[in-house]
C-alpha positions in Angstrom: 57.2 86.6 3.6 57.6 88.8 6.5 55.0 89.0 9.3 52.8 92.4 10.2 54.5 94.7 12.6 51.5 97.0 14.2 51.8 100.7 15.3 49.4 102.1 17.3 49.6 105.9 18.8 48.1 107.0 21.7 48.2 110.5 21.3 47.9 111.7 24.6 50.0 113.4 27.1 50.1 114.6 30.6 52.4 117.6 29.7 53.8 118.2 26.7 57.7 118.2 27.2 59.4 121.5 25.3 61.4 119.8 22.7 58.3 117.6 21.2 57.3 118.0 18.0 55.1 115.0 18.3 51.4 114.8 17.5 50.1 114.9 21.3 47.5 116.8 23.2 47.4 117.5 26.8 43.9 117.9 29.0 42.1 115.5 26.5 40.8 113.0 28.8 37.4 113.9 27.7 38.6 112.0 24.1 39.6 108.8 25.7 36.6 107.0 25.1 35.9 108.1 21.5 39.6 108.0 20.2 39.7 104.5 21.6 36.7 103.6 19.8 37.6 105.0 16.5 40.5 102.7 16.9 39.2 99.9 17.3 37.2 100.6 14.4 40.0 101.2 12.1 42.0 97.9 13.5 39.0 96.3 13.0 38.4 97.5 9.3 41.7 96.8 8.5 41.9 93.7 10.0 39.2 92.5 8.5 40.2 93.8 4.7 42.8 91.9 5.2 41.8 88.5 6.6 43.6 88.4 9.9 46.9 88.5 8.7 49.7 87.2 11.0 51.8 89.8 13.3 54.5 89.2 15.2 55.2 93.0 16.6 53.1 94.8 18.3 54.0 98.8 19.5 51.7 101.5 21.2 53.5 104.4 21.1 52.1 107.9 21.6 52.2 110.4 23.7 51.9 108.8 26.8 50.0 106.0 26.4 50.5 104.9 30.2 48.0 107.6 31.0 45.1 105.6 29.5 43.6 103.9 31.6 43.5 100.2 31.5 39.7 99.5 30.5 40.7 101.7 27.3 44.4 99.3 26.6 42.2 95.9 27.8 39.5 97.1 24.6 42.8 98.2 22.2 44.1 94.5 23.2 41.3 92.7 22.9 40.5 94.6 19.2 44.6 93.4 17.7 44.3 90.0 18.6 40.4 89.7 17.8 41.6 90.9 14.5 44.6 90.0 13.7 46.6 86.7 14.3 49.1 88.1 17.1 51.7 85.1 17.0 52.2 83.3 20.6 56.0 84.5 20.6 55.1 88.1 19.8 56.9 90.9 21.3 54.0 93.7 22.0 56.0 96.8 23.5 54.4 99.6 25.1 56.1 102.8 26.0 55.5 104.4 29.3 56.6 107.3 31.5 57.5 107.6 34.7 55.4 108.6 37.2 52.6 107.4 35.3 52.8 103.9 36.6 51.8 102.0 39.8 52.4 98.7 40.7 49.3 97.7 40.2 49.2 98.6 36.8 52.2 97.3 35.6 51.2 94.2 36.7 47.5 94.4 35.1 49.8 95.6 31.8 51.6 92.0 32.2 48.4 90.2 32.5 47.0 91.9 29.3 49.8 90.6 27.3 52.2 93.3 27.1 55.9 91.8 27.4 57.5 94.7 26.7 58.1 98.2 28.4 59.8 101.4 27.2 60.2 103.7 30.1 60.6 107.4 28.8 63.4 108.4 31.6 65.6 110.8 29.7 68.1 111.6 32.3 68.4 110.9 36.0 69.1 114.6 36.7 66.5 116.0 38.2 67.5 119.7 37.2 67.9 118.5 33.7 64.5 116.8 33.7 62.5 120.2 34.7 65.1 122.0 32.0 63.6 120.1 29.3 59.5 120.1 30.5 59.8 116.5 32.0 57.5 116.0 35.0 58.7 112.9 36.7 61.6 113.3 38.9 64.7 110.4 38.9 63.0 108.9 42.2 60.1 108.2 39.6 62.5 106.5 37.3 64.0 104.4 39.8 60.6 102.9 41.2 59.4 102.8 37.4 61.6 100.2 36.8 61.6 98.5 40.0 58.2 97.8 39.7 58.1 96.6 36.3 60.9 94.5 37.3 58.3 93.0 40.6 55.2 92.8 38.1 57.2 90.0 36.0 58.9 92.0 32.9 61.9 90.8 31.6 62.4 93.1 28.7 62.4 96.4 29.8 63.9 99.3 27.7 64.7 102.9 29.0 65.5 106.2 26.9 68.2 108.7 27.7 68.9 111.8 26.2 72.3 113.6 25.9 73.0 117.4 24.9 70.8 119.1 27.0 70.9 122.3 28.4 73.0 122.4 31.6 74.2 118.6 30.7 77.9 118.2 31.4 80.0 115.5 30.5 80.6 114.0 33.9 76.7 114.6 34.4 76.3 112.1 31.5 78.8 109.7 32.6 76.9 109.2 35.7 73.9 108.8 34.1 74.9 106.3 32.1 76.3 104.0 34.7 72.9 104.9 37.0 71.7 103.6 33.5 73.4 100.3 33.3 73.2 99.4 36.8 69.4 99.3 37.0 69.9 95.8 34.4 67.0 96.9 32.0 67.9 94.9 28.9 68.1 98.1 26.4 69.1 101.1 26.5 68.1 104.1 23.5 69.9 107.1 24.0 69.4 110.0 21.6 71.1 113.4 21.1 68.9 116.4 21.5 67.5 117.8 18.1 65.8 121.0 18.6 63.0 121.0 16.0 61.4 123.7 14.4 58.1 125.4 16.3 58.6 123.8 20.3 59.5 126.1 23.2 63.2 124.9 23.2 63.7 125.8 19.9 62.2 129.1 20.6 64.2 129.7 24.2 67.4 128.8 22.1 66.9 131.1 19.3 66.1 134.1 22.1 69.2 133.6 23.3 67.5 132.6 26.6 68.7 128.8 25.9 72.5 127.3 26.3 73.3 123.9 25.4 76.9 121.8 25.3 79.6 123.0 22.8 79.5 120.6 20.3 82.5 119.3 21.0 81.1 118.7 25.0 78.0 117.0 23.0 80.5 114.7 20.7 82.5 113.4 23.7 79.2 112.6 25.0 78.4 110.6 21.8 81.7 108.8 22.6 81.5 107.7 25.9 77.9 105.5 25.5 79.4 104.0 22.6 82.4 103.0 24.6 81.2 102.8 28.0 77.2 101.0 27.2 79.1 97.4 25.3 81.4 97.1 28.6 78.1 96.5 30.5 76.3 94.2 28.1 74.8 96.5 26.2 75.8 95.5 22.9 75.2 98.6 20.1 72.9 97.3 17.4 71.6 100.3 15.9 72.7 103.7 16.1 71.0 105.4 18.9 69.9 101.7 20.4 71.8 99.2 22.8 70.7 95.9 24.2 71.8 92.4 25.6 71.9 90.0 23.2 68.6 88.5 22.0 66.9 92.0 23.2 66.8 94.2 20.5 63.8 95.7 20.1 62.1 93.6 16.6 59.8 95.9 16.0 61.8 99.3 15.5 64.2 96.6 13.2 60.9 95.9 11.0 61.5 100.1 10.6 65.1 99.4 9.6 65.1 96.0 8.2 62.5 97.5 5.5 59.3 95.3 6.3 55.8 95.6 6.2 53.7 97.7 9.1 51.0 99.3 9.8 49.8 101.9 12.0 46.7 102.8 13.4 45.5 105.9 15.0 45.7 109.9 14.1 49.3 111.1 12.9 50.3 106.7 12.8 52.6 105.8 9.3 51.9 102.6 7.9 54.3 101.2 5.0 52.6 98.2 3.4 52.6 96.5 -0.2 55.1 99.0 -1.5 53.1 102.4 -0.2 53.8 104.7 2.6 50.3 105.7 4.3 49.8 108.4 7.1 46.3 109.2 8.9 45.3 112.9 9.8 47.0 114.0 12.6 44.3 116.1 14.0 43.0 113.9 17.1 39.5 115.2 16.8 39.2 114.8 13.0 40.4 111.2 13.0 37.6 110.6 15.7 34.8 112.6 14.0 35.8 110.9 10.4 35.6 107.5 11.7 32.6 108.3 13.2 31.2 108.9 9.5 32.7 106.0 7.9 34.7 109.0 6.1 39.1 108.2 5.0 41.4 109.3 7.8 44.7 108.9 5.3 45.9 112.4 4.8 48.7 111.2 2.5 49.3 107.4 0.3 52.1 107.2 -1.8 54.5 105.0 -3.9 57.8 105.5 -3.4 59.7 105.7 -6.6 62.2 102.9 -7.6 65.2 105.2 -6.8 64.1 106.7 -3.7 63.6 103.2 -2.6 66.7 101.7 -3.2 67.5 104.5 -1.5 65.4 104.5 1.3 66.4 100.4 1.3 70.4 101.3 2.4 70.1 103.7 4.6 67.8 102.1 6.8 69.9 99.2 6.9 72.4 101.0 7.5 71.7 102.2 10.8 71.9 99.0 12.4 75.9 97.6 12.7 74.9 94.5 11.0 74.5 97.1 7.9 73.2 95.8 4.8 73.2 92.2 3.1 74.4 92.5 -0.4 72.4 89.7 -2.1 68.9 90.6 -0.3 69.5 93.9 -1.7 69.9 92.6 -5.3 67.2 89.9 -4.6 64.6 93.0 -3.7 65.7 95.1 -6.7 67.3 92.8 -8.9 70.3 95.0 -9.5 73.8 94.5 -8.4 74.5 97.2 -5.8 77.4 98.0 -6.8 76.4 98.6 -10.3 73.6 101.3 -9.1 75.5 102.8 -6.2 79.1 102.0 -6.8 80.2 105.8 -7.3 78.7 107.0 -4.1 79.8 104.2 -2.3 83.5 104.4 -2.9 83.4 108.0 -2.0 82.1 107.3 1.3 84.9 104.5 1.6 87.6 106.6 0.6 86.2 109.7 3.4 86.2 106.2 6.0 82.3 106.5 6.3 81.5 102.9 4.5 83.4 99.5 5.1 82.0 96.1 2.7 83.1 92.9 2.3 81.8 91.2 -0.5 78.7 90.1 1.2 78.0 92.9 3.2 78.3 96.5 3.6 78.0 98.6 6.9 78.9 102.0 8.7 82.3 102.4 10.4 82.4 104.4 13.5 83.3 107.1 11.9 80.1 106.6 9.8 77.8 106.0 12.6 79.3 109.2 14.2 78.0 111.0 10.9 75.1 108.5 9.2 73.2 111.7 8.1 76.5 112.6 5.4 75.9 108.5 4.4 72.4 108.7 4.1 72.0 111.8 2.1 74.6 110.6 -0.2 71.9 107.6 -1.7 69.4 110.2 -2.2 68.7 110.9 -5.5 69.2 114.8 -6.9 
């Protein structure tokens, strides 16, 4: 059986950037104490429900979760592996952003037990970075990693962003090789989405907002999937590179279908066959903890069809796509038999390659996984 992956947000931010639609909240320092406590409660609870299970992933996400300070990441620690039985090879990631970090810290960070860092960089452009609500500057990049690199982390991961406003092509192709030359072991870079409510989305539809024709945004696409493998940065996912051995396990718990939960207001946990989300309101999460009341806002079972479905497209993301016989062994149904129409229509349009084994996107497909994915949805 698969080991526990565990997910736990920090929902707080320095400055909220202008395309996040995240659950974040800036100024709330004066919630630092109780949201950490309400945590620990609910890891604890759950912890103990469940009789320490084993975990082998561990991710504190947010937000910023950098800008708690270490007292408040020391009692989160302390609370997983008191709780839960964090396995001595376990990869526990925390994501960071730059200009949030000192030396001093990162090194305390390492001595806690993180092993893993996700620097939130974006681009190296400092024009772009104030475009897009950033407020770290490529300087703060560059010493970000440096330092993590002189406090003893190995596994150090960085995001970048393409199709922003202003971004050219050339701009991206020298950010990608200031990228790869900084030797962090993975590499997520993601194409901008504008989503619904932020202040990009509303500068854009103003008119007060230009971003890169699409084809300037495809050629983009292109280049990090030709340019990132060159360097040692082997594509494993769609939006994810790494040297080999450093992909990141716990987003492949995500896309390899496995158990996790997540702990915290707005977290998603997926555990014995139910999807789970907490309230997403920072203050009610605190205040219902504090009462012993729920914090799930929504628990639900997934019906057998929009698992199945749920099943390939996931596994799809990554290049190693999806193994034929686990899939029959989890459903006990012949893919092919359930999925055998849609499947050879994404073949025939070049989307969808198999052998008999195995079944995974082509380039083509990864260029275009949402067409793929929608097409296992049910009506």
């Amino acid at each position: 059986m698969s080991k526990l992956g565990l997910y736990v947000h920090i929902p707080f931010c320095r400055q909220k950037c202008l395309y996040c639609d995240f659950t974040s909240y800036v100024q709330a320092e004066h919630l630092f104490d109780a949201y950490t406590t309400a945590l620990c409660q609910q890891i604890a609870e759950q912890g103990g429900m469940l009789c320490k299970p084993p975990v082998d992933t561990v991710y504190i996400g947010g937000g910023t979760p950098s800008i708690l300070p270490l007292p408040f990441i020391e009692k989160i620690l302390t609370s997983l592996t008191t709780k839960f039985s964090i396995q001595p090879a376990a990869e526990i990631s925390m994501e960071a952003n730059p200009g949030t970090v000192t030396k001093e810290q990162l090194t305390a960070l390492k001595t806690l037990g993180i092993n893993r860092l996700s620097f939130g960089v974006q681009s190296f452009d400092d024009k772009l970075l104030a475009a897009i609500g950033r407020i770290h500057r490529t300087a703060d990049s560059l010493i970000a990693v440096e330092h993590a690199f002189a406090a003893g982390f190995t596994n150090i991961s960085i995001d970048l962003m393409y199709g922003l406003p202003q971004q050219t092509y050339d701009g991206f192709a020298s950010e990608l090789k200031q990228a790869a030359a900084l030797g962090t072991s993975h590499l997520s870079v993601y194409g901008l989405k504008l989503e619904e409510g932020t202040p990009l989305a509303a500068a854009f539809d103003n008119g007060q907002l230009t971003l890169p024709e699409e084809a300037a945004e495809e050629a983009m696409y292109d280049l990090m999937t030709d340019f990132l493998p060159k360097k040692g940065l082997l594509r494993y996912e769609i939006s994810n590179f790494a040297c080999q051995g450093k992909e990141c396990r716990h987003n492949l718990k995500y896309w390899h279908y496995e158990p996790y939960l997540g702990f915290g207001c707005a977290a998603h946990s997926f555990f014995q066959g139910e999807r789970i989300s907490q309230v997403a309101d920072v203050e009610d999460y605190i205040k219902k903890m504090l009462i012993g009341a729920s914090t799930i806002a929504m628990r639900e079972t997934l019906a057998q069809n929009v698992v199945m479905a749920e099943y390939v497209f996931l596994a799809l993301r990554t290049t190693t796509g999806m193994d034929l016989e686990k899939f029959r062994q989890y459903f006990n149904i012949d893919f092919f038999s359930h999925f055998g129409v849609v499947f050879n229509k994404l073949r025939h349009q070049g989307l969808v390659s198999a052998t008999p084994k195995q079944i995974w996107l082509t380039e083509l497909g990864m260029k275009f996984g949402n067409i793929v994915f929608g097409s296992f949805l049910p009506d």
